[in-house]
C-alpha positions in Angstrom: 146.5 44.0 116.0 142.4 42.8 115.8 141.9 39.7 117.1 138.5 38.0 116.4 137.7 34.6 119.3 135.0 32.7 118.4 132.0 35.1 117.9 128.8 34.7 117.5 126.1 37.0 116.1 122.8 36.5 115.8 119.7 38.2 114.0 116.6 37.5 116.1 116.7 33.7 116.4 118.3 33.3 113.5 122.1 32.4 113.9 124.2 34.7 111.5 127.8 34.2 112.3 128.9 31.2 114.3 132.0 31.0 116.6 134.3 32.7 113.7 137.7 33.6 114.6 140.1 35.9 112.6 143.4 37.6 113.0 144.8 40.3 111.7 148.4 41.5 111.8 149.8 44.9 112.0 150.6 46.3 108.8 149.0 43.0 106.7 146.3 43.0 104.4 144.0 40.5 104.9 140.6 39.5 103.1 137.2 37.9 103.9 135.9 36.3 101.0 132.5 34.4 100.3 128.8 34.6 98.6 126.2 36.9 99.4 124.7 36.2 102.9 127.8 34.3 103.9 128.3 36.9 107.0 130.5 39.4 105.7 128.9 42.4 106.3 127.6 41.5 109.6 131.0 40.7 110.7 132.4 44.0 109.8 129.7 45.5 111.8 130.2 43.2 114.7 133.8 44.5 114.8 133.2 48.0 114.3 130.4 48.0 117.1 127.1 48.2 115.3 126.3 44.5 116.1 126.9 42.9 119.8 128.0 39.3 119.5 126.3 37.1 121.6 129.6 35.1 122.4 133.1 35.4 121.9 135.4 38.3 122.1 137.1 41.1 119.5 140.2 42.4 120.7 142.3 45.4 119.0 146.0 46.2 120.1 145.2 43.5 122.9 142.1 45.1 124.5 139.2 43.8 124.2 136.5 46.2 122.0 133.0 44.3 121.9 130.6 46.8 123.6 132.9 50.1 122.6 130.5 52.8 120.6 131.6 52.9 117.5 132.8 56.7 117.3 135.2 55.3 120.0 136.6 52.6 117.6 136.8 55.4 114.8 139.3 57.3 117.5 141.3 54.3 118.3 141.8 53.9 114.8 139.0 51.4 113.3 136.9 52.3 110.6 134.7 50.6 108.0 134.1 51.7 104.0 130.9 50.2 103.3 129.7 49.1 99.9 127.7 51.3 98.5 124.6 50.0 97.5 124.0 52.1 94.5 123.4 51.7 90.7 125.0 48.0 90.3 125.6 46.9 94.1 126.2 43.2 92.6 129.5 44.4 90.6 133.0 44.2 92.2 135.0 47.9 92.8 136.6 47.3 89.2 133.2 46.6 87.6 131.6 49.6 88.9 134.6 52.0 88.6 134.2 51.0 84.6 130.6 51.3 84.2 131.7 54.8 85.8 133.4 55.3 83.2 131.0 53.8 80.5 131.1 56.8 78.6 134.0 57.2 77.6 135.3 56.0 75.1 138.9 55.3 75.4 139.1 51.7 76.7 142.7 52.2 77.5 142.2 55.3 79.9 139.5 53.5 81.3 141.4 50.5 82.3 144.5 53.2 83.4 141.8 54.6 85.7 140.8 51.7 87.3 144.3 50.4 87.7 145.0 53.4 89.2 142.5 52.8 92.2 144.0 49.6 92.7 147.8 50.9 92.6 146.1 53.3 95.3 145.3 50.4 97.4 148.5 48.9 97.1 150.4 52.4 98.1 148.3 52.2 101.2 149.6 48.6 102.4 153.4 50.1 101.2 152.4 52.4 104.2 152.1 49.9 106.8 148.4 50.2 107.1 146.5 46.8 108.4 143.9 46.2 106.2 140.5 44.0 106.6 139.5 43.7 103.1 135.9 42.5 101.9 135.4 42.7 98.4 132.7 40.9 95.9 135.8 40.6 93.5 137.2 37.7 94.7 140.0 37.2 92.6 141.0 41.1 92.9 140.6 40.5 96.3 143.0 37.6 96.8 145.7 39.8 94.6 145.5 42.4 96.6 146.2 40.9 100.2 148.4 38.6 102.6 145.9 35.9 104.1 142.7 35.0 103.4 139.5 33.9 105.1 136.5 32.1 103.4 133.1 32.6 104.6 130.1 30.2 104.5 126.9 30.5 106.2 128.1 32.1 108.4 131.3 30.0 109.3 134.9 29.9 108.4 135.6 27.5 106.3 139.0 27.8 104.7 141.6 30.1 105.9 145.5 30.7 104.6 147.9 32.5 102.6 146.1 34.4 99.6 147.9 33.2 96.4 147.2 29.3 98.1 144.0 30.1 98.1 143.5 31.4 94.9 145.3 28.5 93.4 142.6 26.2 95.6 140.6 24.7 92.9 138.0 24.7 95.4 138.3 28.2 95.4 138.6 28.7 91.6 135.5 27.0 91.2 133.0 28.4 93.7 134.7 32.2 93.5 136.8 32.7 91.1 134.5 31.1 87.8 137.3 29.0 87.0 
């Protein structure tokens, strides 16, 4: 369904992603995992047209979409939910959805609430939709998906089923605080 071959993007001189390819499969959930400044976000706008890359090529249902303005992307059926970078920017979904609910009191309809937006996720998937996860919560992240890419300055470094990942102690380690 979105193919990603060997991009490139860069920021001035400075070289932000470099020759990173992805796939992602129709109806799989798949997430891009790795530190601030890894590339994330400038790979999410590089496919959904905000960014050129200056190689490579991005094709979605086999046609190639680098160079498509983005409300055409939104039509064909690509669309992005940024972070938002409000009051805690550096907390995961779960994080922020229970500082949200900081002032409540009951820690059990708190944690009922936040499952509920993650059951909401799941019901998506059960509905076939392809999902390109990025989340800051790496280990929700991981739970929540099929495959798996890890990002590093700017370069795929590890790449594979989710739970083998999340098992990686590699992976525990640098993302997982393990």
């Amino acid at each position: 369904m979105l193919t990603i071959e060997n991009i490139s993007v860069n920021y001035g001189a400075i070289e932000a992603l470099t020759n990173i390819s992805m796939r992602v499969e129709q109806g799989e959930v798949v997430t891009l995992i790795g530190a601030n400044g890894a590339g994330k976000t400038t790979t999410l706008r590089t496919i959904t047209g905000l960014l050129e890359p200056t190689e490579g090529r991005i094709l979605f249902e086999g046609k190639e979409i680098q160079g498509v303005a983005t409300h055409k992307l939104v039509a064909r059926g690509i669309s992005m939910s940024p972070e938002g970078r409000g009051v805690f920017a550096n907390l995961s979904v779960r994080e922020n959805l229970q500082m949200g609910a900081y002032l409540r009191k009951n820690k059990t309809e708190i944690a009922e609430d936040v499952d509920t937006i993650f059951e909401a996720i799941d019901e998506i998937r059960s509905k076939g939709t392809t999902i390109l996860l990025v989340e800051q919560n790496a280990h929700a992240a991981l739970h929540h998906s099929d495959r798996a890419y890890v990002l590093e300055t700017g370069k795929i470094v590890m790449e594979g089923p989710s739970k083998e990942l999340a098992a990686d102690p590699r992976i525990k380690e640098a993302y997982l605080g393990e």
